[in-house]
Steps between C-alpha positions, in 0.01 A plus 500: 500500500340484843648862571400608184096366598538633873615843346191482274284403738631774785476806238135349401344503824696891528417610184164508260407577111566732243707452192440528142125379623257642726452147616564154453237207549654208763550307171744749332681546868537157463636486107736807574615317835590201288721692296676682746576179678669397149682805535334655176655847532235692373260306747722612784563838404077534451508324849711730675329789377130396600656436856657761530175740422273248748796544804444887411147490550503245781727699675272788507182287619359405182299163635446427112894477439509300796241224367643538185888426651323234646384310241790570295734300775244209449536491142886505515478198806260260300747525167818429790256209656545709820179481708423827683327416886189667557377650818183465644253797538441624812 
């Protein structure tokens, strides 16, 4: 399970959104993270595919995939109870 959340969270902070949706509201990350982490198939295969268009963008410089990865690895760590550390702003 705790590979399964790391994995999660390492393609999340990579990756960004895209999927059957244009966009998902931090609520619906959250719902959809919930079910993944139940291993609802469909939720992982819907998963997969929004990270995998978000790691595409982020990889060319999209800064909007990159928030969006972002806030899709803090959705997936409050369902694990997994507390993400902040870093101060310089």
């Amino acid at each position: 399970m705790k590979k399964i959340v790391i994995g999660a969270l390492m393609i999340g902070l990579l990756a960004a959104c895209g999927g059957a949706k244009d966009s998902y509201s931090y609520s619906d990350k959250v719902a959809l993270s919930k079910k993944v982490m139940n291993s609802d198939s469909k939720a992982i295969k819907e998963y997969e595919e929004i990270m995998k268009k978000l790691s595409e963008k982020a990889t060319k410089g999209d800064q909007d995939a990159i928030k969006e990865a972002q806030e899709w690895a803090k959705a997936i760590a409050e369902v694990s109870g997994v507390e993400i550390p902040t870093t101060p702003a310089n």
